[in-house]
BABARO-168167 format. One record per residue (C-alpha): y, z, x. Coordinates in steps of 0.1 Angstrom, whole numbers, plus 5000, padded with zeros to 4 digits. Layout:
! residues N
<v = Y&w = Z&u = X>;
...
END
This chain:
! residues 327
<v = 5000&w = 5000&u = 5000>;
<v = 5024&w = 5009&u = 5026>;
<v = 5016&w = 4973&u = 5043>;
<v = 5023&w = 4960&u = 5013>;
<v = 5055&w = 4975&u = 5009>;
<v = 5068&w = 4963&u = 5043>;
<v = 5061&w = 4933&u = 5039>;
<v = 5080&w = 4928&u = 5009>;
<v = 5111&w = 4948&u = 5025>;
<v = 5108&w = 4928&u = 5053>;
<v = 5108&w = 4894&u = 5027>;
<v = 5137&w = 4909&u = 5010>;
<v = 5160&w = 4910&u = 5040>;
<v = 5148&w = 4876&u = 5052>;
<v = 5163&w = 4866&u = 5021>;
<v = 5193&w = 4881&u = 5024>;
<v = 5202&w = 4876&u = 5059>;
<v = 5189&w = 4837&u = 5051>;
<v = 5225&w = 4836&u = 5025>;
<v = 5243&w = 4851&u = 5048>;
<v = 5237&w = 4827&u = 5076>;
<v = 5237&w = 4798&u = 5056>;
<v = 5272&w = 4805&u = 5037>;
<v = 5289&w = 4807&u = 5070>;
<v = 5292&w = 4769&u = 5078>;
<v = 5300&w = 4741&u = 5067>;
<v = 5280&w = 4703&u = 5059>;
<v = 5289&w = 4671&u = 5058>;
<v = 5276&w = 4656&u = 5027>;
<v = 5271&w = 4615&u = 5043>;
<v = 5232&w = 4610&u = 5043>;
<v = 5217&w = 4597&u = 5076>;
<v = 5194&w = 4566&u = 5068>;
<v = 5161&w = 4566&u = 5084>;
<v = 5129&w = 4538&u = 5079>;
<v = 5105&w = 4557&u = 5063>;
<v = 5071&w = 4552&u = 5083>;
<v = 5053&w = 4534&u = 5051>;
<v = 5064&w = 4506&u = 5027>;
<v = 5047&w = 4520&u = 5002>;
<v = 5066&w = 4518&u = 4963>;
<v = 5066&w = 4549&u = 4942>;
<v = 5078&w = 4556&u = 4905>;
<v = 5112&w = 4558&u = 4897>;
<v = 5122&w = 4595&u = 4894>;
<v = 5160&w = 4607&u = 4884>;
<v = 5186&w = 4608&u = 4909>;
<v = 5208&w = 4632&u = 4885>;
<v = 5217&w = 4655&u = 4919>;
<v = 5249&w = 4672&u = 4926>;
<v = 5262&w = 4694&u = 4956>;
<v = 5265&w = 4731&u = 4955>;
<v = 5300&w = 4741&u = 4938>;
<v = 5312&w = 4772&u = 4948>;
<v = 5315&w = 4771&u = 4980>;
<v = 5341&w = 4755&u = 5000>;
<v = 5326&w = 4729&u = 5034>;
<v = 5347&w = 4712&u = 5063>;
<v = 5356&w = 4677&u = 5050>;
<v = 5359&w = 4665&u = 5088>;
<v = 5383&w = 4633&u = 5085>;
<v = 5362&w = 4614&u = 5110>;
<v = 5325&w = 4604&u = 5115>;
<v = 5310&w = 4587&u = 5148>;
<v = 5284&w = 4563&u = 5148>;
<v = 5249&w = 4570&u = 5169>;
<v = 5219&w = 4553&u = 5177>;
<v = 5188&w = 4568&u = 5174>;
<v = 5151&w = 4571&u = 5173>;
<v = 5126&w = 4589&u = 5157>;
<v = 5098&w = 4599&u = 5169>;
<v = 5076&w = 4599&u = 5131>;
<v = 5084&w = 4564&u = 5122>;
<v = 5096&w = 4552&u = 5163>;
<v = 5120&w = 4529&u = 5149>;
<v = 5157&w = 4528&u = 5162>;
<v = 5183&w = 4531&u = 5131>;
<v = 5220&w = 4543&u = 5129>;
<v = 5234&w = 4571&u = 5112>;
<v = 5269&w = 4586&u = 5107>;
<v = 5272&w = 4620&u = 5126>;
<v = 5303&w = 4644&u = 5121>;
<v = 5329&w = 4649&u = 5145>;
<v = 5334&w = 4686&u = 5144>;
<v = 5373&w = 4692&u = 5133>;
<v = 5373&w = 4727&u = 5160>;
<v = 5352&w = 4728&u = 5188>;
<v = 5348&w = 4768&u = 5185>;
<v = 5350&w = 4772&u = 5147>;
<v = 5315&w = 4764&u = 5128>;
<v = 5330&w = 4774&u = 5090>;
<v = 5350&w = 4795&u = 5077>;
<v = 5346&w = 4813&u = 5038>;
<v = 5374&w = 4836&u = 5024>;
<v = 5396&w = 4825&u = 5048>;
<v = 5381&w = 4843&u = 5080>;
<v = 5371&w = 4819&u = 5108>;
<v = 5330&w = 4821&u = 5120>;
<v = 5327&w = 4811&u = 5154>;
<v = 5297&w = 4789&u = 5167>;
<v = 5288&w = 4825&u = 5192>;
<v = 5289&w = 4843&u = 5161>;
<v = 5268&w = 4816&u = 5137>;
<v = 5240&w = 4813&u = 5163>;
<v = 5235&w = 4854&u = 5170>;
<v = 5236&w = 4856&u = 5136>;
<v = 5210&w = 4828&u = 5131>;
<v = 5188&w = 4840&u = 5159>;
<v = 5188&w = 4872&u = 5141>;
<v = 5174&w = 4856&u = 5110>;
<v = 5152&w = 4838&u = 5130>;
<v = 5167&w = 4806&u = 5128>;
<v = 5185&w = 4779&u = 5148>;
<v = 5209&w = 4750&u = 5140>;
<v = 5203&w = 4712&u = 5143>;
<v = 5240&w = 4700&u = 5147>;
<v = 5228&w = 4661&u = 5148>;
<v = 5213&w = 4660&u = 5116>;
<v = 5233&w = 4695&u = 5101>;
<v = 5202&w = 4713&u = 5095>;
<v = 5184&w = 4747&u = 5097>;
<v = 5152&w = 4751&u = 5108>;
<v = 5132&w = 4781&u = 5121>;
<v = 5126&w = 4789&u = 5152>;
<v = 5087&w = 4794&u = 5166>;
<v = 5094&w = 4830&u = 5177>;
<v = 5112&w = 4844&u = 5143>;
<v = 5103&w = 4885&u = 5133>;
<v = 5093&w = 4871&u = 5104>;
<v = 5060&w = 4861&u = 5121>;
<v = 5043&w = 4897&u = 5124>;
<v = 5042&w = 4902&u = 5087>;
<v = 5022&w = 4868&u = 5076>;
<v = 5026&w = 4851&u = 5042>;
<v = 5008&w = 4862&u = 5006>;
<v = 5020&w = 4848&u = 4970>;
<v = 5043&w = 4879&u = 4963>;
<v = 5066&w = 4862&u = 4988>;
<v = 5068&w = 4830&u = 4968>;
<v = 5070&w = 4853&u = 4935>;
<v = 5102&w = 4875&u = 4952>;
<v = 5119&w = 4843&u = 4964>;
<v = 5122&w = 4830&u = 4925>;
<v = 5148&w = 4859&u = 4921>;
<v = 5170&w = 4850&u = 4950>;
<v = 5172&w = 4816&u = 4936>;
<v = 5148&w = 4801&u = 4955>;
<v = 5135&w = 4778&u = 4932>;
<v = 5104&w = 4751&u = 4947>;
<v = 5075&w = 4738&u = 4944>;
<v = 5043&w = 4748&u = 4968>;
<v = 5010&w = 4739&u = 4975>;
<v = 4981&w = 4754&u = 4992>;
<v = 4951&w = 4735&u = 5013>;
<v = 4925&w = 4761&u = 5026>;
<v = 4897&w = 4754&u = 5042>;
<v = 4874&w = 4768&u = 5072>;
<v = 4869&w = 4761&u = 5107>;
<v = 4860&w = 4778&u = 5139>;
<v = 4852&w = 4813&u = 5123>;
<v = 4887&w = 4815&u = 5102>;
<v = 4899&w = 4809&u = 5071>;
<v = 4927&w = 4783&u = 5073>;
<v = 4954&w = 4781&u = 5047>;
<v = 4981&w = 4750&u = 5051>;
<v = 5010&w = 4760&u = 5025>;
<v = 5041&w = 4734&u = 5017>;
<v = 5075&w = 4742&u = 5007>;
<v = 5099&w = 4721&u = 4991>;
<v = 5128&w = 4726&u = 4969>;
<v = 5163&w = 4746&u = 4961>;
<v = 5169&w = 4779&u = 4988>;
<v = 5201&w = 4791&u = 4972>;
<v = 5227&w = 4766&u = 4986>;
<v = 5200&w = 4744&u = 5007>;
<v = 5178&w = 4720&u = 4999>;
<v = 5141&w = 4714&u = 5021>;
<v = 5111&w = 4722&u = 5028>;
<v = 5085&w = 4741&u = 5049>;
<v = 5050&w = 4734&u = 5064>;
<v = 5031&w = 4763&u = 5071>;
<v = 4998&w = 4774&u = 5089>;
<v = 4981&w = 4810&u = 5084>;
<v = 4948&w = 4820&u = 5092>;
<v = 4926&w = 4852&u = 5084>;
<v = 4893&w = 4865&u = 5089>;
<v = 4865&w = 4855&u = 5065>;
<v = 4860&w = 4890&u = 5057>;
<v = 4892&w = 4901&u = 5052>;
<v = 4898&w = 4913&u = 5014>;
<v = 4933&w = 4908&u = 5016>;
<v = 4960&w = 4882&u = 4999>;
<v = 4973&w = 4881&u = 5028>;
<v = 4976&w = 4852&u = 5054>;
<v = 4984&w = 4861&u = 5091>;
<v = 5010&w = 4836&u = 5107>;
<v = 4992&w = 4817&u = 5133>;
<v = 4988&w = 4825&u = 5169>;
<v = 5000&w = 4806&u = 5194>;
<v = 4964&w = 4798&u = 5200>;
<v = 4961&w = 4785&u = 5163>;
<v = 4995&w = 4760&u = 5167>;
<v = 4993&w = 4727&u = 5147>;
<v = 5014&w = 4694&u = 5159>;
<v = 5035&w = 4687&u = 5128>;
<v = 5066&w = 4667&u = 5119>;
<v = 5082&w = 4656&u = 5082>;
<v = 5105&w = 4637&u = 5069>;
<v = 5123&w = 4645&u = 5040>;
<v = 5139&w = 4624&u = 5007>;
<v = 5162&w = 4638&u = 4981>;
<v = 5139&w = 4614&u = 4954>;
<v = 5115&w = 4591&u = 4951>;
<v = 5147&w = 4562&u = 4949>;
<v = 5158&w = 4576&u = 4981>;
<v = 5117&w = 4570&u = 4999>;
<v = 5117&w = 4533&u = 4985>;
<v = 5153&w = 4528&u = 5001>;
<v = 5146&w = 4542&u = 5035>;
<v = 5175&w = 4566&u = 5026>;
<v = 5158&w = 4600&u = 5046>;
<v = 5180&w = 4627&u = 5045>;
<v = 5169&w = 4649&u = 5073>;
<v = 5137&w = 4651&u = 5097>;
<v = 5120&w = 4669&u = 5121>;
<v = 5107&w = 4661&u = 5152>;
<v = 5069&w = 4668&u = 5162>;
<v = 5058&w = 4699&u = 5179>;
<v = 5032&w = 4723&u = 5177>;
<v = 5042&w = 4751&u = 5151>;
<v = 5029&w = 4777&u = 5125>;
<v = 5064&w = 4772&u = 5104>;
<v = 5076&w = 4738&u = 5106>;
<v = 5109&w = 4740&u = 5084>;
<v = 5142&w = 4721&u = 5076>;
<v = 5172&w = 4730&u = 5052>;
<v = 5202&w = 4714&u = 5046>;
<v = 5236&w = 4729&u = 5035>;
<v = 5252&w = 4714&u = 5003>;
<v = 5224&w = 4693&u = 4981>;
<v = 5209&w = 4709&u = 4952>;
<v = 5187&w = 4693&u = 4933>;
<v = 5192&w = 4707&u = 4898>;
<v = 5159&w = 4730&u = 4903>;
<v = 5137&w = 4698&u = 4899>;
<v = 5116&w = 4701&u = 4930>;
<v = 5092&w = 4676&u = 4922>;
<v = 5119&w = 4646&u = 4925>;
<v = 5123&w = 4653&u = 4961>;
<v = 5097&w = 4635&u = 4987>;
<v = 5085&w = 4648&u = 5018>;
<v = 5063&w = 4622&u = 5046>;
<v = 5042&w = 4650&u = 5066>;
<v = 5021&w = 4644&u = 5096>;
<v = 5000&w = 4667&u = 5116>;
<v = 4968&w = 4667&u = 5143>;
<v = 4938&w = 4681&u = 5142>;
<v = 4921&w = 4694&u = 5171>;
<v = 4888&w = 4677&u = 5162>;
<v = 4865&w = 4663&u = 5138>;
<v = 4856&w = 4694&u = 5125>;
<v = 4888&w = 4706&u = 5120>;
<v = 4898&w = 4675&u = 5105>;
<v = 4871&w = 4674&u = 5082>;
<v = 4884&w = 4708&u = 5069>;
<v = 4919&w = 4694&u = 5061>;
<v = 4910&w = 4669&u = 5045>;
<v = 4887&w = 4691&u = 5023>;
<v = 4916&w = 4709&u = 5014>;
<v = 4940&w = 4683&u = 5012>;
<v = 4917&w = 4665&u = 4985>;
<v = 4908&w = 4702&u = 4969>;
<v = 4942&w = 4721&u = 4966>;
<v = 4941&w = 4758&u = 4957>;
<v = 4964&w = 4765&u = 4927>;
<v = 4984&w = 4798&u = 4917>;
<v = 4953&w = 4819&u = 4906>;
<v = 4929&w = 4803&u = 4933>;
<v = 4913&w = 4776&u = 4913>;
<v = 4905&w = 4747&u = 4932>;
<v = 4925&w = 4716&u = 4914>;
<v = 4923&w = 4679&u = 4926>;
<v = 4952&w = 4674&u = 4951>;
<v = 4954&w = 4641&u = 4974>;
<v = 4940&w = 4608&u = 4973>;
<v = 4928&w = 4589&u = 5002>;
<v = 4954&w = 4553&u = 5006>;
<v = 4929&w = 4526&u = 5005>;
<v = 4927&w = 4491&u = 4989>;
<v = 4920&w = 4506&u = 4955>;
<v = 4947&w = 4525&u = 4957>;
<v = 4975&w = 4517&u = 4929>;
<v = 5005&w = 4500&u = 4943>;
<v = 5035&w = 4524&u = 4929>;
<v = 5023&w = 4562&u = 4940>;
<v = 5028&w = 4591&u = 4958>;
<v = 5004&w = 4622&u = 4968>;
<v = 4982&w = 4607&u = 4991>;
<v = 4973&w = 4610&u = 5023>;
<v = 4959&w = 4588&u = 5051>;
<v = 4939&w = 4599&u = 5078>;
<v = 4936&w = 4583&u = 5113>;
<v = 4910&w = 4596&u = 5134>;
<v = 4918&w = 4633&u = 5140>;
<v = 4954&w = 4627&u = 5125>;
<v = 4970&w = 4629&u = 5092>;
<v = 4999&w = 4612&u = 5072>;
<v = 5005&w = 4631&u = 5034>;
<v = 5034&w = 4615&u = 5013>;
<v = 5037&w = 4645&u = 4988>;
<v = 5061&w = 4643&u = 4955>;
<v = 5044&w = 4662&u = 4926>;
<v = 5013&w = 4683&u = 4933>;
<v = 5013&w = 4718&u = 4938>;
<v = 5030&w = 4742&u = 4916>;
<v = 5068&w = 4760&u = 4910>;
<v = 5074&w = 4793&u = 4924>;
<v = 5095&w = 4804&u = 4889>;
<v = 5069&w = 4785&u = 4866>;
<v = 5036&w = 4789&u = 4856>;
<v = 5013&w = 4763&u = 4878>;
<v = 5013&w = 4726&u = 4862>;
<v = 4979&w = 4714&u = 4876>;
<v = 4953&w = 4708&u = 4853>;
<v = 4919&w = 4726&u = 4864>;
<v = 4890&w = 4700&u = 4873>;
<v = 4864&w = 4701&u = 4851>;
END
């Protein structure tokens, strides 16, 4: 009980020292334009998004153009990057000025950095947030700090662990993103609990991430990150909220096995995602000739490595799940 109980504190404050962070700077609201790695068509979905109003962001007069490459889809493509109006002011709210020393000690606190190229937050490998591992209470707290997405959860087994792969993506307050996670735990272990994985247990991961399906079929990606190995692959952007529909927004993941085995065991739980109340519920399907034109939520899988274009499984954090159980 007492675990229990620090955990949740210790979610709680991550929360709160997340808005605090976050409200101190300001975003640019231009869209860098990326190739998406597939030319794959999907369904229309509504572009009905606005920005967050309330708070007031840096409207930097200029913008300077950059070339640049990235690594998921290794295609060279130009995007608009913000010249910063001050060189030592990151934001300012109420009228007191944030400096960049003070942003990043207070986003190293947190556990987070700053991508100043593409705007964006991510986390950091080493955050305190790793020593108290991931359960569903967490996702069930983060609906009352209006964090409001849509998860999914992959488990599977391999080399004497239980593996769990859990997505993110959606509204966090003032950003929008998403996450890709890896926990582990023992097979015995009666607990809900995952533990965040060791730096023994690391995954290579990268995603790409698109306000709405519109936005995939136009190449028009607004933020990515780069590959590396991680347990909390993450990316939020100041500014976008997308009206607490989650399931508009579209998010190209890739990640690497170690081996056949372990690949095996993704894609067990890629194809057989684990809903809200543990129920195993059909998730991906494999790309493959008889695949139909127009879709997301599949995955295709390249030896030991994985591509996943996710829109709509899983389930929302404030909802009830919206799978349908297999029969």
């Amino acid at each position: 009980m007492k675990s229990t109980l620090l955990r949740i504190f210790a979610a709680m404050m991550a929360l709160v020292m997340m808005v605090c962070c976050f409200t101190a700077c300001s975003d640019n609201t231009d869209d860098p334009e990326i190739t998406k790695p597939s030319d794959v068509q999907g369904p229309d979905v509504t572009d009905d998004l606005v920005d967050f109003d309330g708070v007031e962001w840096d409207d930097p007069s200029t913008t300077n153009t950059t070339t640049t490459t990235t690594q998921s889809s290794k295609e060279t493509t130009t995007k608009k990057n913000p010249t910063s109006t001050n060189p030592t002011q990151a934001g300012s709210t109420g009228g007191s000025t944030i400096t960049k020393e003070d942003l990043q000690a207070a986003l190293t606190a947190a556990g987070y950095a700053y991508d100043e190229e593409q705007q964006v937050y991510y986390s950091t490998l080493e955050p305190w947030q790793r020593h108290f591992g991931f359960g569903d209470i967490y996702d069930d707290a983060a609906a009352y700090a209006n964090m409001r997405y849509t998860t999914l959860k992959a488990d599977f087994e391999y080399d004497g662990l239980l593996w769990r792969l859990q997505w993110w993506k959606g509204q966090y307050g003032i950003l929008e993103g998403a996450e890709l996670g890896v926990y582990t735990k023992d097979p015995n272990s009666t607990s809900d609990f995952y533990d965040c994985a060791d730096d023994d247990h690391l995954i290579d991961m990268s995603f790409e991430y698109y306000r709405t399906g519109s936005d995939f079929r136009k190449d028009n990606m607004l933020f990515c990150r780069y590959e590396e190995p991680h347990w909390w692959l993450t990316g939020f952007k100041v500014g976008y909220v997308a009206n607490n529909n989650s399931s508009a927004s579209v998010v190209v993941a890739k990640l690497k096995a170690y081996d056949e085995a372990m690949a095996n065991g993704i894609e067990s739980g890629l194809r057989r995602l684990t809903d809200k109340n543990g129920t195993k519920v059909t998730g991906f399907v494999e790309y493959g000739p008889n695949t139909p034109e127009k879709c997301y939520d599949y995955y295709i899988r390249e030896g030991n490595n994985f591509t996943v274009v996710w829109q709509t499984k899983g389930y929302k954090n404030h909802q009830t799940s919206t799978i349908t159980p297999d029969a």
